[in-house]
N, C-alpha and C positions, 0 to 999 in steps of 0.2 A: 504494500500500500504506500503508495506515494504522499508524503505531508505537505499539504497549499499553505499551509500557516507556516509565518517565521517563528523560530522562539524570540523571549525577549533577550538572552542575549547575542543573538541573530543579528536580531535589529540593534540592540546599542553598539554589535560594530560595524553594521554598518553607518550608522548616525557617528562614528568616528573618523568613518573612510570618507560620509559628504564634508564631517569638514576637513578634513585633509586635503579632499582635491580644491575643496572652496579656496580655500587658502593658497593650492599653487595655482590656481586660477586667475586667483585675482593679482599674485607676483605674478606670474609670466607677464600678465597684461601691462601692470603699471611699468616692469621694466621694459616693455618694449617700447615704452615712448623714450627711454632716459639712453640706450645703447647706440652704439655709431654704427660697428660694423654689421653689416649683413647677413652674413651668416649667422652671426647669434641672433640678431632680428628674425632671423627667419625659423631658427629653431626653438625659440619663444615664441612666438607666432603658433609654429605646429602643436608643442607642450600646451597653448593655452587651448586649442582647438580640441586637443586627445581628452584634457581634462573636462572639458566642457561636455564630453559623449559619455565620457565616465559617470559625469553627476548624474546623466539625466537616466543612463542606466541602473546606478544604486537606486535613483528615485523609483523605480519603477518593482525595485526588488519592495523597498517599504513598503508599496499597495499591498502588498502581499500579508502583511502582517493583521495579527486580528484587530479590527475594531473592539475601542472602548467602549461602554457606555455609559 
């Protein structure tokens, strides 16, 4: 039998993996205005892009988890 429910500590890590990537999310981004060369431009650029597919994938494991009431 297959379990659709997360446990809760399931979910508290994943709620530590969103903020982990929040966090190099939002670095890649801010440093990418502050760097010269291009190259790390650019693989700031990809980091902030990889992280941004990560979040919305953990978000979508949370659904999973049981409702409160």
């Amino acid at each position: 039998m297959i379990q659709e429910n997360l446990s809760p500590n399931e979910l508290m890590q994943i709620h530590e993996m969103l903020n982990l990537k929040t966090v190099c999310a939002a670095t890649s981004k801010m440093m990418e205005g502050v760097v010269f060369d291009q190259d790390l431009k650019a693989l700031l650029e990809k980091d902030a892009k990889q992280s941004i597919q990560d979040l919305q994938t953990l978000q979508g494991l949370c659904s999973k988890a049981p409702k409160m009431n």
